[in-house]
N, C-alpha and C positions, 0 to 999 in steps of 0.2 A: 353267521355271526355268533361269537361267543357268548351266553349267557351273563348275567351282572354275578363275579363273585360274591358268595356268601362265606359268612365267617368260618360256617362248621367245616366248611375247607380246606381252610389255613390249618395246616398238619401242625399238631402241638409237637412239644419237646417232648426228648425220651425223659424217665425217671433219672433226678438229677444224684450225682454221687457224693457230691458236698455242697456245702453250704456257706455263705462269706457272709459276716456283716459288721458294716461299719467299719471297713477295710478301705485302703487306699491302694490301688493295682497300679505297680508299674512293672514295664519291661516285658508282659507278658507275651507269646506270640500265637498262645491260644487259648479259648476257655472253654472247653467242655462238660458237658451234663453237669453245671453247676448252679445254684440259686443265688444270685446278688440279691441282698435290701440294704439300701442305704449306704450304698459303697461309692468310693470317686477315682473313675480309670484318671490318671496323671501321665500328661506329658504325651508325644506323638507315640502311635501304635501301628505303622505301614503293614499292612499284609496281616493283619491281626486276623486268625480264625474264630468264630464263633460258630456254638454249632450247639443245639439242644439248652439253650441258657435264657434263663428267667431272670429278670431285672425290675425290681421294685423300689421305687426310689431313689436310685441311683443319679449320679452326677456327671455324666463327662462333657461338659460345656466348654465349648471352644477347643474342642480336643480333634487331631487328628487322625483319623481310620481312613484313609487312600488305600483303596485297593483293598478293602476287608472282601472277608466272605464271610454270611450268615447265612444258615440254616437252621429252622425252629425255633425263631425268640418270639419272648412274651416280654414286654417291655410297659410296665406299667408306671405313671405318674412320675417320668425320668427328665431330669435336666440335660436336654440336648440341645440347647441353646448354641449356634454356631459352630454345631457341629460338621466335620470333613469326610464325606463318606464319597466321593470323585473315584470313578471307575472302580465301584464297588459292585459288588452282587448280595441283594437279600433274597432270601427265598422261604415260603412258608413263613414269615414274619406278623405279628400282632403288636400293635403300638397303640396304647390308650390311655388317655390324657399327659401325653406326652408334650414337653415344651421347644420345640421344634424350628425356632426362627430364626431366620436366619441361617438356617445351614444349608451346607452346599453340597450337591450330589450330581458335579458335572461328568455324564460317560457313564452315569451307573446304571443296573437293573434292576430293576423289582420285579417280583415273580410270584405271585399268593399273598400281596400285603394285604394287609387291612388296619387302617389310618382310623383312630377313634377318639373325637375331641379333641384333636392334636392342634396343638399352635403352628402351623407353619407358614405363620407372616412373612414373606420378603425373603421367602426359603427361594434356593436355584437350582432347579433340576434340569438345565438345561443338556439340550442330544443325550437323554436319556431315556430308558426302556422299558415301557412297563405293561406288564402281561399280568391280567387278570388283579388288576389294584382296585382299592374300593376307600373313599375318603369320607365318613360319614362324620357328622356334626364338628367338620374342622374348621380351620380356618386360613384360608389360602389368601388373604387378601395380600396382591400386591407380591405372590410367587410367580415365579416366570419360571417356565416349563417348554421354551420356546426350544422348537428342532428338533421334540420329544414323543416317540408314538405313544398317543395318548388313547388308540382305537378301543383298544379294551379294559376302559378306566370310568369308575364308577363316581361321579361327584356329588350325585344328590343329597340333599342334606347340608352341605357346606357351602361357607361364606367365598364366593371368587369374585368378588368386586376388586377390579384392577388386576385379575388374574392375567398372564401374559401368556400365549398358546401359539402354534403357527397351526391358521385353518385348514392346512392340507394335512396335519396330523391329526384332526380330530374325528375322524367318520368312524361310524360304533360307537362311542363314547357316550355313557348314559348321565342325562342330566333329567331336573325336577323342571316342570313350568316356569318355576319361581326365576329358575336358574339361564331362561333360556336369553333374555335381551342384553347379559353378558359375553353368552359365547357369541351371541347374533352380532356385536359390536365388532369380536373377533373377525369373523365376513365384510367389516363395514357397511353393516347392517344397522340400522335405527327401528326400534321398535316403539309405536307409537298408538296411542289409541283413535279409533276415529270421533270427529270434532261433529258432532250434528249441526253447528252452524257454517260447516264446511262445505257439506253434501249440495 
């Protein structure tokens, strides 16, 4: 069984060659070794490449990347509010305090993420893949992740009240104490303390 991903892992970006800010991106079908702050992709982007790019405040809410590929983002404090990433692949990805709710990543991979303060209330990753992910101080309440190998998925730390899983995809999966009469619910399992005037 695989070790809990740690961050110093997730392969950063190469040195980037330009710089955008306060830019509004349309049409584009790739972005390489580039630095976004405060930029807003517009309009749907199928097949978008990404690849070595850093994003800081950025905007793409409600915006569609079906079938993106990334490799090497650092995605810092972005508006990804119902965002379309469906049979997508990340890899080597950092996301932190990113706004995440609601979006949808049905068929995708993940592959070296690392989830930091992230909002992803009511997010769907349903029958999707994810190898070596780590979700620390987020907030999944109420994401459904159901038909999704979750084996080598790190939750500790994060909020999964009302998180939705199928129990035959969770074994490896590392969770905190705090965490555990959620997934145990998962099992239809009840987790209860004993009554001493029961005994």
């Amino acid at each position: 069984m695989a070790e809990p991903l740690r961050q110093s892992e997730v392969e950063p970006p190469e040195e980037q060659e330009r710089s955008l800010s306060s830019e509004t991106i349309e049409a584009e079908r790739e972005l390489t070794r580039v630095k976004l702050s405060r930029c807003r992709l517009a309009g749907d982007h199928p097949k978008l490449m990404l690849r070595d790019l850093t994003a800081e405040a950025c905007d793409a809410r409600n915006t569609s990347l079906v079938d993106v590929v990334g490799t090497r983002l650092v995605l810092r404090d972005c508006q990804l509010l119902g965002v379309d990433v469906s049979g997508g692949v990340l890899r080597d990805a950092l996301l932190v305090g990113c706004q995440l709710r609601m979006a949808r990543a049905f068929g995708a991979s993940f592959e070296r993420c690392w989830f930091e303060g992230c909002d992803l209330r009511e997010a769907e990753f349903e029958e999707s893949q994810f190898d070596r992910v780590a979700f620390r101080d987020c907030n999944l309440a109420g994401a459904r992740l159901l038909r999704s190998g979750l084996g080598s998925v790190d939750f500790r730390g994060s909020r999964v009240e009302g998180l939705a899983v199928s129990p035959d995809r969770l074994a490896g999966a590392v969770i905190s104490g705090e965490q555990a009469d959620v997934f145990a619910a998962a099992f239809g399992l009840r987790v209860l303390p004993i009554n001493p005037e029961e005994a």
